[in-house]
py3Dmol code that shows the C-alpha trace and the ligand (Angstrom):
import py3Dmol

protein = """\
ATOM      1  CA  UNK A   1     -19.300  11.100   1.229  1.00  0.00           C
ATOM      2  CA  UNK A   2     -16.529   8.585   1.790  1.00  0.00           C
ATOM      3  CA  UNK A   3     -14.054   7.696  -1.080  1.00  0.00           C
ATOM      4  CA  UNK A   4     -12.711   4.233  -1.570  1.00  0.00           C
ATOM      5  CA  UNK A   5      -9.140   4.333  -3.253  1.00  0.00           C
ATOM      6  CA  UNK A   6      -7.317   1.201  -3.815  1.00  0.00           C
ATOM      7  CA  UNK A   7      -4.087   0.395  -4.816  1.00  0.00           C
ATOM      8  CA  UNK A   8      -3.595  -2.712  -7.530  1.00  0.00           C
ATOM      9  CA  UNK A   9      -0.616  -3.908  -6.897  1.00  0.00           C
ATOM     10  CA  UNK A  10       0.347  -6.752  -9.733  1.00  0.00           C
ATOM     11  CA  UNK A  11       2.460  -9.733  -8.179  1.00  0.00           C
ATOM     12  CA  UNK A  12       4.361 -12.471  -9.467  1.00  0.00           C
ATOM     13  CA  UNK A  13       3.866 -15.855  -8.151  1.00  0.00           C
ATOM     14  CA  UNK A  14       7.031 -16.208  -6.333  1.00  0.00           C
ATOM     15  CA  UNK A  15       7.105 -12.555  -4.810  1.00  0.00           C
ATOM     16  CA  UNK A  16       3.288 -13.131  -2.846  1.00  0.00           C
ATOM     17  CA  UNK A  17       4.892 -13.926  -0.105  1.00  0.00           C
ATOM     18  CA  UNK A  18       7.574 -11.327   0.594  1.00  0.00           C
ATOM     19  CA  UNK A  19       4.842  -8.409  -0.471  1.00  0.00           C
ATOM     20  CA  UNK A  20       2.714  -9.915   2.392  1.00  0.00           C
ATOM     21  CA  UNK A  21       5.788  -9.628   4.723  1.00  0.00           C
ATOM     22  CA  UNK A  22       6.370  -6.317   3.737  1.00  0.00           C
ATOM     23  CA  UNK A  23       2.606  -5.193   4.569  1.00  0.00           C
ATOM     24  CA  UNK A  24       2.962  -7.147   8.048  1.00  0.00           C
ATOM     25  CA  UNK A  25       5.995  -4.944   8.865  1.00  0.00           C
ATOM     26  CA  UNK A  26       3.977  -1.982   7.366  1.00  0.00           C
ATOM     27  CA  UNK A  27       4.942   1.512   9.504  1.00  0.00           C
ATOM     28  CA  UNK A  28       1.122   2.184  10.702  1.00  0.00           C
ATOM     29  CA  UNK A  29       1.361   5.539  10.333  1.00  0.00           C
ATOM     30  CA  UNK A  30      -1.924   5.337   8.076  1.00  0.00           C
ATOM     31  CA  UNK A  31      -4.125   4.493  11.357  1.00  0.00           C
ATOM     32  CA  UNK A  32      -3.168   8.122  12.053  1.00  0.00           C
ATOM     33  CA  UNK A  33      -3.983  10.230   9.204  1.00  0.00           C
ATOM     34  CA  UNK A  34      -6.924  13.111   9.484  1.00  0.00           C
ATOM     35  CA  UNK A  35     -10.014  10.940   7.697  1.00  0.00           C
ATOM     36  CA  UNK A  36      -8.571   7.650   7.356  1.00  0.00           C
ATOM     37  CA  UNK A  37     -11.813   5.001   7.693  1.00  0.00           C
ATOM     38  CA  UNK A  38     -10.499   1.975   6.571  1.00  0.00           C
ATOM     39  CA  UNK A  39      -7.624  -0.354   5.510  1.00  0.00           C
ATOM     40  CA  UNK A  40      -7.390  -4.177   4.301  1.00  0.00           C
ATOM     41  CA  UNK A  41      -4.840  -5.926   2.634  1.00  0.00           C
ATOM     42  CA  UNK A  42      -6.703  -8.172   0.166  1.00  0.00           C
ATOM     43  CA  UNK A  43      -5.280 -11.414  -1.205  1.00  0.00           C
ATOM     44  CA  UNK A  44      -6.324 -12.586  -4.538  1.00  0.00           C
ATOM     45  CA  UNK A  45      -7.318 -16.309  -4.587  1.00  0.00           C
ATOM     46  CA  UNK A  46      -8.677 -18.257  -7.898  1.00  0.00           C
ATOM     47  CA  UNK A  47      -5.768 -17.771 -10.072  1.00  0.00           C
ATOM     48  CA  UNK A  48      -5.922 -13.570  -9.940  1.00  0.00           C
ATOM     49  CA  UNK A  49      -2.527 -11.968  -9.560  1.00  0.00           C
ATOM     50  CA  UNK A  50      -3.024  -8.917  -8.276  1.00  0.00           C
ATOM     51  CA  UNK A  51      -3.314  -7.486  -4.518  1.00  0.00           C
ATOM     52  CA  UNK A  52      -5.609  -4.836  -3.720  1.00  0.00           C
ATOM     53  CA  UNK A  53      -4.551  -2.145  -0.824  1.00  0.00           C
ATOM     54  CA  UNK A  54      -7.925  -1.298   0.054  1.00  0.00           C
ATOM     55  CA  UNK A  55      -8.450   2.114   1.865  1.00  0.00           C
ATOM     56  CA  UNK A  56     -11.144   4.263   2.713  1.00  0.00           C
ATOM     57  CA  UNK A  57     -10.858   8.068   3.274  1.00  0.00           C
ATOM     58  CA  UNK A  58     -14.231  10.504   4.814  1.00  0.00           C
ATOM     59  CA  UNK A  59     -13.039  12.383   1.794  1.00  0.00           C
ATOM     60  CA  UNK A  60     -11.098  13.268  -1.520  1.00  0.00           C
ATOM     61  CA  UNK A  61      -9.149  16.032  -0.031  1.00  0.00           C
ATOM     62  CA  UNK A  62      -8.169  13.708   3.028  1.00  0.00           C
ATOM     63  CA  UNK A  63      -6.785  10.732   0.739  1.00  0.00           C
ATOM     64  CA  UNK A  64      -5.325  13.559  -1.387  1.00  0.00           C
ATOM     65  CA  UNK A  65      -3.740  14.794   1.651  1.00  0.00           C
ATOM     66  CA  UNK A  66      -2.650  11.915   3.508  1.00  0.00           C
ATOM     67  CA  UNK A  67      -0.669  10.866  -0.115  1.00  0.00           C
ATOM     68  CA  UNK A  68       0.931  14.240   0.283  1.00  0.00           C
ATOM     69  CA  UNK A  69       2.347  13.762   3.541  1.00  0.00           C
ATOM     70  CA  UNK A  70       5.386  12.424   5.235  1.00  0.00           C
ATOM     71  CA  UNK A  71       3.258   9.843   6.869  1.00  0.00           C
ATOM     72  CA  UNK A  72       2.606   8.836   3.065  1.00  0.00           C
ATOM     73  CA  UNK A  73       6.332   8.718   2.483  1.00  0.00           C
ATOM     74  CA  UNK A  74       7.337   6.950   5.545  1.00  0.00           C
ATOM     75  CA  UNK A  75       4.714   3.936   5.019  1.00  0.00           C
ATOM     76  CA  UNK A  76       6.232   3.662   1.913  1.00  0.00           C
ATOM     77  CA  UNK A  77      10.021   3.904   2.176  1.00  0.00           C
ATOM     78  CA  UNK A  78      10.825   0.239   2.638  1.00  0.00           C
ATOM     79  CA  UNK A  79       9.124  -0.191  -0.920  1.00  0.00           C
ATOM     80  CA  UNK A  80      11.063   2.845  -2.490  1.00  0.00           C
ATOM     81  CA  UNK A  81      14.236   1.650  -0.977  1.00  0.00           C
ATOM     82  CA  UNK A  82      13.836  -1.398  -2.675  1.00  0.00           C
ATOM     83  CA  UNK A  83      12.619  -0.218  -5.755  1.00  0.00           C
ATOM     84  CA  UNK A  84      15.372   1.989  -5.537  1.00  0.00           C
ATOM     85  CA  UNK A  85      14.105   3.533  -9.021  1.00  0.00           C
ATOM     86  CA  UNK A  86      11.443   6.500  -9.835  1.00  0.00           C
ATOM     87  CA  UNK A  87       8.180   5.740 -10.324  1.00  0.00           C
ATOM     88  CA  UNK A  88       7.399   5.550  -7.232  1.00  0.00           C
ATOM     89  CA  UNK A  89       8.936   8.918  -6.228  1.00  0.00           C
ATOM     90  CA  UNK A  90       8.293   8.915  -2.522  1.00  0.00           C
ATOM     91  CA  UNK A  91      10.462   8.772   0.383  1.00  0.00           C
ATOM     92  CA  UNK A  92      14.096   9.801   0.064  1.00  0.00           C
ATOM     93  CA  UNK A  93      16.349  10.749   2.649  1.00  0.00           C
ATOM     94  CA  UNK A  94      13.914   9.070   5.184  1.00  0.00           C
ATOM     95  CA  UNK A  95      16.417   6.881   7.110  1.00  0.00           C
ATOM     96  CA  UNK A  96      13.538   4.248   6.999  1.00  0.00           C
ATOM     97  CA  UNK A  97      13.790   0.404   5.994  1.00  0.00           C
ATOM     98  CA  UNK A  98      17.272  -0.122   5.567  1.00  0.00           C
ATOM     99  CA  UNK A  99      17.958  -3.719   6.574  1.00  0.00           C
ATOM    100  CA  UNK A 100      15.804  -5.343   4.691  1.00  0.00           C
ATOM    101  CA  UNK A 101      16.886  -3.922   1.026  1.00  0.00           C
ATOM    102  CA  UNK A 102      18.720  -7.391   0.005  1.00  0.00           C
ATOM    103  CA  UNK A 103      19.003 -11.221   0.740  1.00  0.00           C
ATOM    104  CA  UNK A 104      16.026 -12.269   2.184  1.00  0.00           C
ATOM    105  CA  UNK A 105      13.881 -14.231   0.546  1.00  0.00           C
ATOM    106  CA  UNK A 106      14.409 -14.688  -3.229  1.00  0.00           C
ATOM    107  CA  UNK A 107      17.828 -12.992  -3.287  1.00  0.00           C
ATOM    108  CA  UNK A 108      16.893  -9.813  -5.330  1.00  0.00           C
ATOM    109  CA  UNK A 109      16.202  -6.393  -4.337  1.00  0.00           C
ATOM    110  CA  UNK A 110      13.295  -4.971  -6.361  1.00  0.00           C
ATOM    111  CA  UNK A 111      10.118  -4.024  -5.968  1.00  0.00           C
ATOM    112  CA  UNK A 112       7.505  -7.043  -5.061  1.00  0.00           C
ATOM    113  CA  UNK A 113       4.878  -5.878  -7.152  1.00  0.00           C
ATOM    114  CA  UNK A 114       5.417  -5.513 -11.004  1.00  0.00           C
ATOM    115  CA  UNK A 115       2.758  -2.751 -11.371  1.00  0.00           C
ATOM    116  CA  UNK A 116       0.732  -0.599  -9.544  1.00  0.00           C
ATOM    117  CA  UNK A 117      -2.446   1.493 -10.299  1.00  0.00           C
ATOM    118  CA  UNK A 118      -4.863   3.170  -7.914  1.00  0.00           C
ATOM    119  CA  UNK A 119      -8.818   2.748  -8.407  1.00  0.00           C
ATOM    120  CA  UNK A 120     -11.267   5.466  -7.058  1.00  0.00           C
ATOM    121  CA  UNK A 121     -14.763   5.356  -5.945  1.00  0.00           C
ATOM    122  CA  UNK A 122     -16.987   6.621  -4.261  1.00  0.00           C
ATOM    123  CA  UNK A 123     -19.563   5.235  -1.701  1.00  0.00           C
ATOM    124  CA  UNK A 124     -23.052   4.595  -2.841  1.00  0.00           C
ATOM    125  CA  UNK A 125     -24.009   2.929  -0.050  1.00  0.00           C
ATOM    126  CA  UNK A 126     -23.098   1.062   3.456  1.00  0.00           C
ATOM    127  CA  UNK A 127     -24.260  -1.417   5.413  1.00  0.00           C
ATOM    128  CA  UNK A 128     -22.894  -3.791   8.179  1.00  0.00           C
ATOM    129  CA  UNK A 129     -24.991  -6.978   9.943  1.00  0.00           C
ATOM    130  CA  UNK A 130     -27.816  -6.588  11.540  1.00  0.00           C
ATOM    131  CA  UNK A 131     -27.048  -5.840  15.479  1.00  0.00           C
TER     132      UNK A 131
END
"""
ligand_1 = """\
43
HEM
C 3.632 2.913 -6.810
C 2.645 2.824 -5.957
C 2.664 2.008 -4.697
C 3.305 0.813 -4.392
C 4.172 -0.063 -5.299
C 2.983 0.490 -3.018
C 3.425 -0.623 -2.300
C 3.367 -0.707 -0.929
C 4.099 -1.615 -0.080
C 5.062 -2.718 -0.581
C 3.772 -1.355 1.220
C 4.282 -2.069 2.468
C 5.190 -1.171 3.271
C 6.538 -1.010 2.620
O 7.075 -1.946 1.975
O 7.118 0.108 2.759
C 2.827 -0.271 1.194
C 2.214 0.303 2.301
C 0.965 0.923 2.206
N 0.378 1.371 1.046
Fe 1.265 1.442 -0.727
N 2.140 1.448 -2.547
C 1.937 2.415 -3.520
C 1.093 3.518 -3.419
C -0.006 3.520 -2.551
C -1.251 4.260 -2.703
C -1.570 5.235 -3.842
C -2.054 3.900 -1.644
C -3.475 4.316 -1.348
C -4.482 3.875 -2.068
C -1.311 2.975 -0.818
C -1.730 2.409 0.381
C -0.867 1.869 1.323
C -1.108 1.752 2.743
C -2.373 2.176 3.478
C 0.043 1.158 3.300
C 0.298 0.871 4.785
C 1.118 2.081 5.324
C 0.981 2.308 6.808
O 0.714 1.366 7.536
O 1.113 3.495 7.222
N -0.109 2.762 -1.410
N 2.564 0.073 -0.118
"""
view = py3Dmol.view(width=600, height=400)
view.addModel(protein, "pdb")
view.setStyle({"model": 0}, {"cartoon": {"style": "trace"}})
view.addModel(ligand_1, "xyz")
view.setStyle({"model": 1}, {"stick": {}})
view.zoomTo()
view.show()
């Protein structure tokens, strides 16, 4: 049974549009990983503030796995470089993202979302368009 495990990422106003560039230079590596399905960046419209990383695994074990692994880390270390704090607790030492970690955009270096929790399902059921 697939598992659908997304990431809630909460974003200010003024930091939408530097997430988004972050995801558009995203490292890929996730197109990769041993039971990856599915992946959509999904933008909240009608006043909601937070972005949802939507990704489906064929299974716990391979999500659990993929988060594990240095592909994980790597597709993450432009956001822990510029987080440059735990919490996030991924990707040191990775020689990844530097060059980005200040001055563009809004002048500060943090992270572009203010939170982030992960959601987990599982799927009931599936269906595409008719033929
Ligand atoms: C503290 C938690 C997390 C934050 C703040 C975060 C944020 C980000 C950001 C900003 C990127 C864009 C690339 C970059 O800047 O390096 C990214 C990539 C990505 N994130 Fe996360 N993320 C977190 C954890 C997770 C988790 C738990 C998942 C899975 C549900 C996930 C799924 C993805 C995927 C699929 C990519 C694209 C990586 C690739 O193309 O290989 N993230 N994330």
């Amino acid at each position: 049974m697939s598992v659908v495990k997304m990431n809630v990422l909460t974003v200010p106003p003024e930091m939408r549009e530097e997430l988004e560039r972050r995801f558009s230079n995203r490292a890929g590596f996730v197109e990769s990983a041993d039971g990856f399905e599915w992946f959509e960046l999904l933008r909240p419209v009608d006043g909601l503030d937070r972005y949802l990383v939507y990704t489906r695994w064929r299974s716990e074990e391979d999500f659990q796995r993929w988060t594990e692994s240095r592909a994980f880390q790597q597709g993450h270390a432009q956001a822990a470089a510029e987080a440059g704090a735990p919490g996030h607790g991924h990707a040191q030492d990775q020689g990844q993202g530097h060059g980005h970690g200040q001055g563009h955009g809004h002048g500060q270096g943090g992270p572009a979302a203010s939170a982030a929790e992960v959601w987990s399902f599982e799927v009931v059921q599936s269906t595409g368009p008719k033929s």
